[in-house]
PDB file with SEQRES, HELIX, SHEET and CRYST1 records, atoms N, CA, C and O in Angstrom:
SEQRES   1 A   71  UNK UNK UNK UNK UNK UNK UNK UNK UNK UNK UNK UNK UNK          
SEQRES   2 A   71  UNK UNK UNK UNK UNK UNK UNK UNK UNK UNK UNK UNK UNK          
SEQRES   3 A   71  UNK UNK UNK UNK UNK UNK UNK UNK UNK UNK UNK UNK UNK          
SEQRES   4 A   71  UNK UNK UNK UNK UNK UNK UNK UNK UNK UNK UNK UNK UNK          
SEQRES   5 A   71  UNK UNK UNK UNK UNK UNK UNK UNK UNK UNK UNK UNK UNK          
SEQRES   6 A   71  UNK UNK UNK UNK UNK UNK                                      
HELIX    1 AA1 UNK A    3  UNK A   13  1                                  11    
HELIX    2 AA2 UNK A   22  UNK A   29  1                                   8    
HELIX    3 AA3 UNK A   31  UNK A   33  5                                   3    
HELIX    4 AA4 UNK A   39  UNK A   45  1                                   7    
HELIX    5 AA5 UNK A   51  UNK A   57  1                                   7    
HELIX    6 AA6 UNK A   60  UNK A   65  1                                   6    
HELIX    7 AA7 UNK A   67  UNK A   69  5                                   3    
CRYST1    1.000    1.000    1.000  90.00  90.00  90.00 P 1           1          
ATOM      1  N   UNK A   1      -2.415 -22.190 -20.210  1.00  0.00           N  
ATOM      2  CA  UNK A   1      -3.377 -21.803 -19.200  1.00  0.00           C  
ATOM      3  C   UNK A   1      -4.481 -21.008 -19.892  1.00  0.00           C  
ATOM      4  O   UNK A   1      -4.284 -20.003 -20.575  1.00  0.00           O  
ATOM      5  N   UNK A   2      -5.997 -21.730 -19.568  1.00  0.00           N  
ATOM      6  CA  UNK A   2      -6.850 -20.684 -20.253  1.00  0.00           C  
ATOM      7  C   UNK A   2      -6.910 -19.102 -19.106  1.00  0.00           C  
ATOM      8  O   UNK A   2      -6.511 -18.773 -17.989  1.00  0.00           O  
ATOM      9  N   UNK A   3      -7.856 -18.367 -20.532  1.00  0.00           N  
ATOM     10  CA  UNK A   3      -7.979 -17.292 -19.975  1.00  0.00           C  
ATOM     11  C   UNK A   3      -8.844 -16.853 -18.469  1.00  0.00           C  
ATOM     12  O   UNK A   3      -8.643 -15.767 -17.923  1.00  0.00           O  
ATOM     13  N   UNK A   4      -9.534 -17.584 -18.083  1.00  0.00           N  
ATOM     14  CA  UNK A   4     -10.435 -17.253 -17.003  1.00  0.00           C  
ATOM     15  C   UNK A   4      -9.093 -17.670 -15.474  1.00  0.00           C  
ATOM     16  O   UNK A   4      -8.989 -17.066 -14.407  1.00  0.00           O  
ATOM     17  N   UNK A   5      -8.346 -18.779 -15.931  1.00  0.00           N  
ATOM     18  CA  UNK A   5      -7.864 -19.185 -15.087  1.00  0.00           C  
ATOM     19  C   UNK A   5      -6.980 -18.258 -14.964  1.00  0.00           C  
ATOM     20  O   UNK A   5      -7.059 -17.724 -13.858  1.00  0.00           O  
ATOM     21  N   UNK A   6      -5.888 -17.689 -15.855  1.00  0.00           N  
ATOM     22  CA  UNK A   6      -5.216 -16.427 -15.642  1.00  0.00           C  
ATOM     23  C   UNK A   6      -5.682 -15.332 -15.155  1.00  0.00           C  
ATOM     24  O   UNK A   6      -4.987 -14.507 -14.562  1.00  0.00           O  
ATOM     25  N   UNK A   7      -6.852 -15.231 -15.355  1.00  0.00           N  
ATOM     26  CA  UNK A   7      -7.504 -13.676 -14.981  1.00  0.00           C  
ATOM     27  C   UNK A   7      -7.928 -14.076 -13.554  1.00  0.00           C  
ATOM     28  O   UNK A   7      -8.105 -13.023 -12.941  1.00  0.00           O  
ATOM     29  N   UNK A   8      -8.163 -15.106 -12.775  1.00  0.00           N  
ATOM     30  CA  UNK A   8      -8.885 -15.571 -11.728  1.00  0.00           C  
ATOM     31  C   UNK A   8      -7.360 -15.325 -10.562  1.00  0.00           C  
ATOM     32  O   UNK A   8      -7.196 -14.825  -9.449  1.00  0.00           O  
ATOM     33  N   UNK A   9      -6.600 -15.910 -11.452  1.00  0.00           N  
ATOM     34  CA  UNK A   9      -4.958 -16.119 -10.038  1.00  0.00           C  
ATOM     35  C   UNK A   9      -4.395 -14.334 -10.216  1.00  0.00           C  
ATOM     36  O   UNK A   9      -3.580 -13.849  -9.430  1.00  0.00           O  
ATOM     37  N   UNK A  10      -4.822 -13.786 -11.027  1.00  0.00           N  
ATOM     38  CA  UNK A  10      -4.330 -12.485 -11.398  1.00  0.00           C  
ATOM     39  C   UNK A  10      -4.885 -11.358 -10.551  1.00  0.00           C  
ATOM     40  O   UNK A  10      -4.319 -10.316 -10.220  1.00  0.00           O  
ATOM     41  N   UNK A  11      -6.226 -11.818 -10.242  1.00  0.00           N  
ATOM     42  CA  UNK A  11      -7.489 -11.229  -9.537  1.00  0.00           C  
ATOM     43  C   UNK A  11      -6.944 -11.248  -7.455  1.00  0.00           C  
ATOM     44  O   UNK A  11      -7.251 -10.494  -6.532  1.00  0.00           O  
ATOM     45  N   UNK A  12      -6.052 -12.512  -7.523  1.00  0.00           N  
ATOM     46  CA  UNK A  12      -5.995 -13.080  -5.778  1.00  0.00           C  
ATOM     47  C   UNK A  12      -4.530 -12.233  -5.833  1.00  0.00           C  
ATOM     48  O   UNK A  12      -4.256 -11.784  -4.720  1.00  0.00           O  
ATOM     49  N   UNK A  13      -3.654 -11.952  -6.737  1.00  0.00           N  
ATOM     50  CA  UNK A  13      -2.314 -11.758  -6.312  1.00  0.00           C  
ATOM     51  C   UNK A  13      -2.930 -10.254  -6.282  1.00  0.00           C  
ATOM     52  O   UNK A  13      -2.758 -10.003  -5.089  1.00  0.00           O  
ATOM     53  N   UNK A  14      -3.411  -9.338  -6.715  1.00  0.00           N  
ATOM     54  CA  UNK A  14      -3.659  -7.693  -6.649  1.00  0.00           C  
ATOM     55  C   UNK A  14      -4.859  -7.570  -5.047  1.00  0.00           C  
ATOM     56  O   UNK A  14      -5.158  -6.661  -4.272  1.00  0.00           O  
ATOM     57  N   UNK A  15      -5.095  -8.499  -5.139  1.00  0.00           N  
ATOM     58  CA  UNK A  15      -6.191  -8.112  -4.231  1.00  0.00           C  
ATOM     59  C   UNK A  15      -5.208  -7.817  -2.234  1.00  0.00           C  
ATOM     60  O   UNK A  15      -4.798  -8.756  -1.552  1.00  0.00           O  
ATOM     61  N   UNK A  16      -5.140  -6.754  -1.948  1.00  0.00           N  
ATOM     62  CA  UNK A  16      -4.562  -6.168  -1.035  1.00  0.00           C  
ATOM     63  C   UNK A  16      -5.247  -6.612   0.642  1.00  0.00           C  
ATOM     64  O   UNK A  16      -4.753  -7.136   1.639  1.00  0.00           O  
ATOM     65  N   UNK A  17      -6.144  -6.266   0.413  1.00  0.00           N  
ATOM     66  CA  UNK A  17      -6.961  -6.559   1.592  1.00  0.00           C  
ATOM     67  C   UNK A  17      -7.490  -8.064   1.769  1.00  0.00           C  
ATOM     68  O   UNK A  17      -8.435  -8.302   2.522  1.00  0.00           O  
ATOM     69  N   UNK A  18      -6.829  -9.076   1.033  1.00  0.00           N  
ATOM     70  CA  UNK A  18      -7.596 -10.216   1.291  1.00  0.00           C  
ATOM     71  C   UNK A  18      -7.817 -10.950   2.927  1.00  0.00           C  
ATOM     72  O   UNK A  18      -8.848 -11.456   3.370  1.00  0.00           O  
ATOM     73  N   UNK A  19      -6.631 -10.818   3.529  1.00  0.00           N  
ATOM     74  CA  UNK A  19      -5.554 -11.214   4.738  1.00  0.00           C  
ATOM     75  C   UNK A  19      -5.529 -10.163   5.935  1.00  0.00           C  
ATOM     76  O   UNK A  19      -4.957 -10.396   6.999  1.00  0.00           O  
ATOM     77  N   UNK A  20      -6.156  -9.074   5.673  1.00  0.00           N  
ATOM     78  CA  UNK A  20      -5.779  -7.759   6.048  1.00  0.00           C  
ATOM     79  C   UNK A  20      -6.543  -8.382   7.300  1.00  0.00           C  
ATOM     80  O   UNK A  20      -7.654  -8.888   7.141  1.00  0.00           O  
ATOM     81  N   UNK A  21      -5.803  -8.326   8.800  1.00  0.00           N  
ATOM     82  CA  UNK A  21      -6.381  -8.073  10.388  1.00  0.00           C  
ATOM     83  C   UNK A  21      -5.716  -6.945  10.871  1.00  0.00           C  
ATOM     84  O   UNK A  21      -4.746  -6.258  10.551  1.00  0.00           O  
ATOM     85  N   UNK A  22      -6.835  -6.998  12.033  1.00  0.00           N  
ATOM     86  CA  UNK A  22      -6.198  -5.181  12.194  1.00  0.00           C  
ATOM     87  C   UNK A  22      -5.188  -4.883  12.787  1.00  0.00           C  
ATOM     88  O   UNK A  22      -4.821  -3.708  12.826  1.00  0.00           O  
ATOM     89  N   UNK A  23      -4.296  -6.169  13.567  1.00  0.00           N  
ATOM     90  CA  UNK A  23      -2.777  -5.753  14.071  1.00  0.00           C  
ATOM     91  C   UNK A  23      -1.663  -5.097  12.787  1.00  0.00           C  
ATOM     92  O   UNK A  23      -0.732  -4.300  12.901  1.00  0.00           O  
ATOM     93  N   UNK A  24      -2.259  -5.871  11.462  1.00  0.00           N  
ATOM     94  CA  UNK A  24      -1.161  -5.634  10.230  1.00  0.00           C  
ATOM     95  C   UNK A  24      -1.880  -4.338   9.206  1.00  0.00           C  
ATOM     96  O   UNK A  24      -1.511  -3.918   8.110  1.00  0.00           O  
ATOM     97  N   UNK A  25      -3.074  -3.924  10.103  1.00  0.00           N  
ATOM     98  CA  UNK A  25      -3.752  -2.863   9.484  1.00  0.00           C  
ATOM     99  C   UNK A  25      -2.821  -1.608  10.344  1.00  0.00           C  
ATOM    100  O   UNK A  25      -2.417  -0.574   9.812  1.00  0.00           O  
ATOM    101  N   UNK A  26      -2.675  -1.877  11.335  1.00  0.00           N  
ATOM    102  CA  UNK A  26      -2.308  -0.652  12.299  1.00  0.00           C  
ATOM    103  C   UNK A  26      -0.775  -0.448  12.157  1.00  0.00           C  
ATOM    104  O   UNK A  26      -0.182   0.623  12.279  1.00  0.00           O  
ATOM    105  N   UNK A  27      -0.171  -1.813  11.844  1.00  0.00           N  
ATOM    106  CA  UNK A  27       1.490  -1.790  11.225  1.00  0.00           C  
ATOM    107  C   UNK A  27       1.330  -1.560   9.737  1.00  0.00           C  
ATOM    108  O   UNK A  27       2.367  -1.944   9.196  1.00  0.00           O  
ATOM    109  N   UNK A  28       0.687  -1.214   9.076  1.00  0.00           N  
ATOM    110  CA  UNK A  28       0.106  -0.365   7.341  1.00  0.00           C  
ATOM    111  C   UNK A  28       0.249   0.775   8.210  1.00  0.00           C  
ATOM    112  O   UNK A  28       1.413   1.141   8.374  1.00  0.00           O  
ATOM    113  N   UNK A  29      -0.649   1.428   8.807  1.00  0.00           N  
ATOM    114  CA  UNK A  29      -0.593   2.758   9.289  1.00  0.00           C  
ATOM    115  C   UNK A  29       0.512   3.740   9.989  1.00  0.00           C  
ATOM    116  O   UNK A  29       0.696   4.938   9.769  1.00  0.00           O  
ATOM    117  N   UNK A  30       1.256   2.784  10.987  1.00  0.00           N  
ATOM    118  CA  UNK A  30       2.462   2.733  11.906  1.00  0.00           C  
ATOM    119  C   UNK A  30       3.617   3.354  10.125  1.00  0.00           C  
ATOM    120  O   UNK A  30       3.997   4.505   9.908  1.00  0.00           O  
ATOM    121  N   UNK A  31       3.802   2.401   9.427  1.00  0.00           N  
ATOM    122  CA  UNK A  31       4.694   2.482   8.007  1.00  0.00           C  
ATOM    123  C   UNK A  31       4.276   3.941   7.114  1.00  0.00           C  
ATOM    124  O   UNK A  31       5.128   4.770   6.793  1.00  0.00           O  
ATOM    125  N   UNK A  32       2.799   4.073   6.786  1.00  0.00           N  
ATOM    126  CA  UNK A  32       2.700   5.260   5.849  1.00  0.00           C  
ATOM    127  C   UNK A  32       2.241   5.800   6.499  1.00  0.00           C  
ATOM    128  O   UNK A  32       1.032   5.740   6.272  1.00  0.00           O  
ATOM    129  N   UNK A  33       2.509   6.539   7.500  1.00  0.00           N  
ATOM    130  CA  UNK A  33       1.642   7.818   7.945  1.00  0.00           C  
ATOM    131  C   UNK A  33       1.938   8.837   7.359  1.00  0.00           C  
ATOM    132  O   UNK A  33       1.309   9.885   7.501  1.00  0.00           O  
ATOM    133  N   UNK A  34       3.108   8.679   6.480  1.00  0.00           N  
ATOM    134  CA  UNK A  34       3.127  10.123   5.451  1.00  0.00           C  
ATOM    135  C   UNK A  34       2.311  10.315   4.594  1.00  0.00           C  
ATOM    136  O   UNK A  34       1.888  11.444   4.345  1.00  0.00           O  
ATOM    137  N   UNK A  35       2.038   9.553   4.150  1.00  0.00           N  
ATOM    138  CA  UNK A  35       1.057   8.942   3.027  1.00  0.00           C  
ATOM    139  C   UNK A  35      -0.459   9.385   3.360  1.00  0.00           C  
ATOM    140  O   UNK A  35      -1.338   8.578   3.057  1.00  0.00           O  
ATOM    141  N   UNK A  36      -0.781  10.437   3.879  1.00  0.00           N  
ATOM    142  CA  UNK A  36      -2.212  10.301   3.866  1.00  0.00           C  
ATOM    143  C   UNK A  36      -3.508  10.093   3.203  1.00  0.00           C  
ATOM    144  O   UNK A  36      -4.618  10.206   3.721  1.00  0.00           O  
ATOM    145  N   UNK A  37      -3.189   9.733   1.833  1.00  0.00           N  
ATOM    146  CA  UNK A  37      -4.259   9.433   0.848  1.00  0.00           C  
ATOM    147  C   UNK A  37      -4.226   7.892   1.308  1.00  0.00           C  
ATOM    148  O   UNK A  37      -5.401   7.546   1.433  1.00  0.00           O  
ATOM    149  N   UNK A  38      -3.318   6.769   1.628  1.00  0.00           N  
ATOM    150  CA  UNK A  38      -3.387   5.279   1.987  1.00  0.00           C  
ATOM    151  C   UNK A  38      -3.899   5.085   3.155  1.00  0.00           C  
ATOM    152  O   UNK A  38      -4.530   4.058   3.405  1.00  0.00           O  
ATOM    153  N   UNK A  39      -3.696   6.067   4.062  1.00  0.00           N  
ATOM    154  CA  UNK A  39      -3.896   5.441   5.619  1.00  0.00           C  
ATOM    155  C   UNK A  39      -5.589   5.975   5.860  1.00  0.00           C  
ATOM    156  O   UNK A  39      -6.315   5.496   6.731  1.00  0.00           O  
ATOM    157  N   UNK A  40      -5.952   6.913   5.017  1.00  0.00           N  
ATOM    158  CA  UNK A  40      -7.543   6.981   5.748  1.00  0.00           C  
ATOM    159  C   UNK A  40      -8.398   6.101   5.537  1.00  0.00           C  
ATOM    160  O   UNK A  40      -9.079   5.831   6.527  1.00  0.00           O  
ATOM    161  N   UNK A  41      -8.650   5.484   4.517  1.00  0.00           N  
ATOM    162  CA  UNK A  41      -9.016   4.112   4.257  1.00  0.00           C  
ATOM    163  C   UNK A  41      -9.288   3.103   5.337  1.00  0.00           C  
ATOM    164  O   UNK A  41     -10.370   2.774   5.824  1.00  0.00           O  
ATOM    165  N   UNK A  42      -8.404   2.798   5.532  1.00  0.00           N  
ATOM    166  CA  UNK A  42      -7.991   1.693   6.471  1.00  0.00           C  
ATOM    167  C   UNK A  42      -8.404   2.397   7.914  1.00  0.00           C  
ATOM    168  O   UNK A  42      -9.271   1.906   8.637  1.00  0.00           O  
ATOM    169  N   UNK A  43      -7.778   3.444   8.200  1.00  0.00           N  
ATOM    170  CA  UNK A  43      -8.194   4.125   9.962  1.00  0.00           C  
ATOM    171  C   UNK A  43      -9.685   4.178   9.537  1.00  0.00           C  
ATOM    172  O   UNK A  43     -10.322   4.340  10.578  1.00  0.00           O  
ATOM    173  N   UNK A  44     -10.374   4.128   8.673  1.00  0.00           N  
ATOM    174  CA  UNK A  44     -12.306   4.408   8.838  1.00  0.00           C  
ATOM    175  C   UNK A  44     -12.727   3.055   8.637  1.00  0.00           C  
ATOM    176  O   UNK A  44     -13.585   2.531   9.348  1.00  0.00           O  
ATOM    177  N   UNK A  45     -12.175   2.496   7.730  1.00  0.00           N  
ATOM    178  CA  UNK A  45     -12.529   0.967   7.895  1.00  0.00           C  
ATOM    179  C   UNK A  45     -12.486   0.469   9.310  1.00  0.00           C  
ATOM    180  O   UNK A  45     -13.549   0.406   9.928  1.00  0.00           O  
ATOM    181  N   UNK A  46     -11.226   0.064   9.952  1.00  0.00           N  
ATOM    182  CA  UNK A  46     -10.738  -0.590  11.142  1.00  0.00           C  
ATOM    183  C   UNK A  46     -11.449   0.475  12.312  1.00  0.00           C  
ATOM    184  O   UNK A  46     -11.289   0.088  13.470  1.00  0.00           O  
ATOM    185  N   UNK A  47     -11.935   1.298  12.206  1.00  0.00           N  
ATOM    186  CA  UNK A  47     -12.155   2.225  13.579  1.00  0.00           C  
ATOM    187  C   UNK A  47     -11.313   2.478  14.297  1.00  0.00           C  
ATOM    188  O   UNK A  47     -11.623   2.308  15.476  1.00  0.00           O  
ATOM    189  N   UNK A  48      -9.863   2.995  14.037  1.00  0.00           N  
ATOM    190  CA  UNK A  48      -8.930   3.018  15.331  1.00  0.00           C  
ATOM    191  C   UNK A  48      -8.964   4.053  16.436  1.00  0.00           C  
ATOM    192  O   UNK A  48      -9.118   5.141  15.880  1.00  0.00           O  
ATOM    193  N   UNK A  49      -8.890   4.209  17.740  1.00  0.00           N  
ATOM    194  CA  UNK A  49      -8.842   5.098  18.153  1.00  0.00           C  
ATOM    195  C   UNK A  49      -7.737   6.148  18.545  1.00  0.00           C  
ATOM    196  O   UNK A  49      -6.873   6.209  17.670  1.00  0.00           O  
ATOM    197  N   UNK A  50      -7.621   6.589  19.102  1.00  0.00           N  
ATOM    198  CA  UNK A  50      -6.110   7.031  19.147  1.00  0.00           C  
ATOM    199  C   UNK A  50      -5.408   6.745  19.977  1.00  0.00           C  
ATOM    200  O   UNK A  50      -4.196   6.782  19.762  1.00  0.00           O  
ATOM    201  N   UNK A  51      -5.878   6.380  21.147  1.00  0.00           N  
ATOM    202  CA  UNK A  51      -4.640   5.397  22.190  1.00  0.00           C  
ATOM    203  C   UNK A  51      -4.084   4.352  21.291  1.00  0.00           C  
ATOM    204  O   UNK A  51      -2.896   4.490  21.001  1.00  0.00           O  
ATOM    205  N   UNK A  52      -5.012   2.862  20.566  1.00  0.00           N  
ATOM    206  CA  UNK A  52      -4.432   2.647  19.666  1.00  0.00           C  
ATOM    207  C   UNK A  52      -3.145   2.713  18.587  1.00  0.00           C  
ATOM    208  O   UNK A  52      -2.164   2.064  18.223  1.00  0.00           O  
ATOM    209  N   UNK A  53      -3.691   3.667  18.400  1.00  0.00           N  
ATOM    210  CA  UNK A  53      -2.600   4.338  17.414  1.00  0.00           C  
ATOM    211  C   UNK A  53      -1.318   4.654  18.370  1.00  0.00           C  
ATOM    212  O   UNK A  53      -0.204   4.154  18.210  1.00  0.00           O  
ATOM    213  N   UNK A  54      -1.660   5.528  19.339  1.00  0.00           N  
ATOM    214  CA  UNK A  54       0.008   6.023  20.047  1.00  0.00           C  
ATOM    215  C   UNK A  54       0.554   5.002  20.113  1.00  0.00           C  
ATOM    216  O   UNK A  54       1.477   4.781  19.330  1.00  0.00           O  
ATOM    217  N   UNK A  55       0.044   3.735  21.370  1.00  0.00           N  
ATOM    218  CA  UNK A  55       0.468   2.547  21.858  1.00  0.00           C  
ATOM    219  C   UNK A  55       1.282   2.020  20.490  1.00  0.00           C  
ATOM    220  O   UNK A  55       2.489   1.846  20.654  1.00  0.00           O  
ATOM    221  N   UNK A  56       0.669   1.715  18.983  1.00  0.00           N  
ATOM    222  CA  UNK A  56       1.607   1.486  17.945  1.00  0.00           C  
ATOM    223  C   UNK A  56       2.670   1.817  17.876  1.00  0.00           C  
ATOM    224  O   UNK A  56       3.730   1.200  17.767  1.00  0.00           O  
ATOM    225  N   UNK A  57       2.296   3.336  17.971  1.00  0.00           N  
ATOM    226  CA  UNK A  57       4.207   4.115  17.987  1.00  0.00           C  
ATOM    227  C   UNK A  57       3.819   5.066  16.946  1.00  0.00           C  
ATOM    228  O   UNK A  57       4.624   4.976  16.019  1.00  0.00           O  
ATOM    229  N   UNK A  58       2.979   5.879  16.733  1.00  0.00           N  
ATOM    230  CA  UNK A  58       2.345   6.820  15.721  1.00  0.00           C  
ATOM    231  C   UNK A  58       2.669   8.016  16.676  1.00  0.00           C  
ATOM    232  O   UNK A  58       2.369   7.964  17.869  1.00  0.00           O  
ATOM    233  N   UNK A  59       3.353   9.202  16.056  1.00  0.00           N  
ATOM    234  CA  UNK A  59       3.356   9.964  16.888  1.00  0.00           C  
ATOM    235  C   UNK A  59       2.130  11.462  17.515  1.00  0.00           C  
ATOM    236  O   UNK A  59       1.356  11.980  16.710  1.00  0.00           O  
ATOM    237  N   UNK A  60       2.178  11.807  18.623  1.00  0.00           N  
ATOM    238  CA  UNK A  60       1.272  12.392  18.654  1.00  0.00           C  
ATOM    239  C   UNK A  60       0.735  13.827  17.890  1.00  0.00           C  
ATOM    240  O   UNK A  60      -0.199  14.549  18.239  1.00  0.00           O  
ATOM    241  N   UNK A  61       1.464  13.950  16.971  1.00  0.00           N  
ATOM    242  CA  UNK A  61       1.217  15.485  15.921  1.00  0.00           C  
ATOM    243  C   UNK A  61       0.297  14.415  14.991  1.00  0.00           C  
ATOM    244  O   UNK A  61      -0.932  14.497  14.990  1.00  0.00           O  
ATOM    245  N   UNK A  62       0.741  13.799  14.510  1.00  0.00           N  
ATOM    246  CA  UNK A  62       0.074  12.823  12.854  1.00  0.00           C  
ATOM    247  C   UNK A  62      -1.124  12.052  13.587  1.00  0.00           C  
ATOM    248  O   UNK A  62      -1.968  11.648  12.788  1.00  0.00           O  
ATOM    249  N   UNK A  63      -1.318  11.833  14.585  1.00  0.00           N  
ATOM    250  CA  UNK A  63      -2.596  11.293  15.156  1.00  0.00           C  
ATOM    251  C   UNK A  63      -3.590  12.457  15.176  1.00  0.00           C  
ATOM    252  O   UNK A  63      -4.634  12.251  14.557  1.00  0.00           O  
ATOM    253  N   UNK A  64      -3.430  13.788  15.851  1.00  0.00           N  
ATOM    254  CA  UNK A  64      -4.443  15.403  16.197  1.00  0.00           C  
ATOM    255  C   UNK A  64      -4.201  15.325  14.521  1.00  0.00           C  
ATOM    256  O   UNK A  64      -5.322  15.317  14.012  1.00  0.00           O  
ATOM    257  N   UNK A  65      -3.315  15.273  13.636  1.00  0.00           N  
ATOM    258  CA  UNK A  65      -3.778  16.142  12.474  1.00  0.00           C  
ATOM    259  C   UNK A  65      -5.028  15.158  11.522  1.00  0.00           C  
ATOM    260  O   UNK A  65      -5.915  15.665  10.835  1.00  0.00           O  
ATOM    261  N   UNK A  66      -4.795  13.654  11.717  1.00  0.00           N  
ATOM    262  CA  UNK A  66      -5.944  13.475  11.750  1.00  0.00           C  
ATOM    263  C   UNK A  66      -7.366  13.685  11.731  1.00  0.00           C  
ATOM    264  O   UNK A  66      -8.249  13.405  10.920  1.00  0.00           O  
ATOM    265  N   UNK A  67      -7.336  14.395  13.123  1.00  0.00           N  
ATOM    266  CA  UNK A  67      -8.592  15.031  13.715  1.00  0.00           C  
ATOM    267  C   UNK A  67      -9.623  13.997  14.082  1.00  0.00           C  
ATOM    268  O   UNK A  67      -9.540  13.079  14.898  1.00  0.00           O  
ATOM    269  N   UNK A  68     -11.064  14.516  12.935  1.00  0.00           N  
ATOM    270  CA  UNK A  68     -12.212  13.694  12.915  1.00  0.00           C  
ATOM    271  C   UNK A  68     -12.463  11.986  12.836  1.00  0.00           C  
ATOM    272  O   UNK A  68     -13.132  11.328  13.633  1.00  0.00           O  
ATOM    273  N   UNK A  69     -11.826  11.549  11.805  1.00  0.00           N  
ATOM    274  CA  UNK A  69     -11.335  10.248  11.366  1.00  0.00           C  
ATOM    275  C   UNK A  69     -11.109   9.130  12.354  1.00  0.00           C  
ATOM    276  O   UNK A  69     -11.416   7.983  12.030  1.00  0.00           O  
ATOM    277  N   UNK A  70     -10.673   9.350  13.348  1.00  0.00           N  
ATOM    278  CA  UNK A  70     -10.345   8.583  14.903  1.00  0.00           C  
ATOM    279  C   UNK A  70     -11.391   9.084  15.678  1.00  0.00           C  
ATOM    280  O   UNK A  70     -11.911  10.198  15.626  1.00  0.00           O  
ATOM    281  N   UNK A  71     -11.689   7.945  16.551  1.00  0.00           N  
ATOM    282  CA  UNK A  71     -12.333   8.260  17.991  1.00  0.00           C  
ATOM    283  C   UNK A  71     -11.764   8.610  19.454  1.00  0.00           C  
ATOM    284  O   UNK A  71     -12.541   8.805  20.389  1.00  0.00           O  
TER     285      UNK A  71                                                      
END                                                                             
């Protein structure tokens, strides 16, 4: 296999967000909400609001500590 072609299929398997809709954005968020360096990303990208979020199953302390970030 040449090199461009390795570096090209190497490029689609790392790439995270290729697929990303926002039901499997909000089940990313729902999973790491401990994680707060992963999930702000994605909550400013996607715009979630916070009904949103509860309705997921996020609980209501980790949604307020949030704060600004949500609408």
């Amino acid at each position: 296999m040449g090199k461009a072609k390795k570096r090209s299929l190497n490029q689609n398997i790392n790439d995270k967000f290729q697929y990303m809709t926002r039901e499997s954005a909000l089940n990313l968020i729902v999973k790491n909400i401990d994680d707060r360096k992963k999930i702000i990303d994605t909550v400013t990208l996607f715009g979630f609001t916070a009904e949103e979020m509860l309705e997921a199953g996020v609980e209501y302390e980790d949604v307020m500590a949030l704060g600004g970030l949500i609408n």
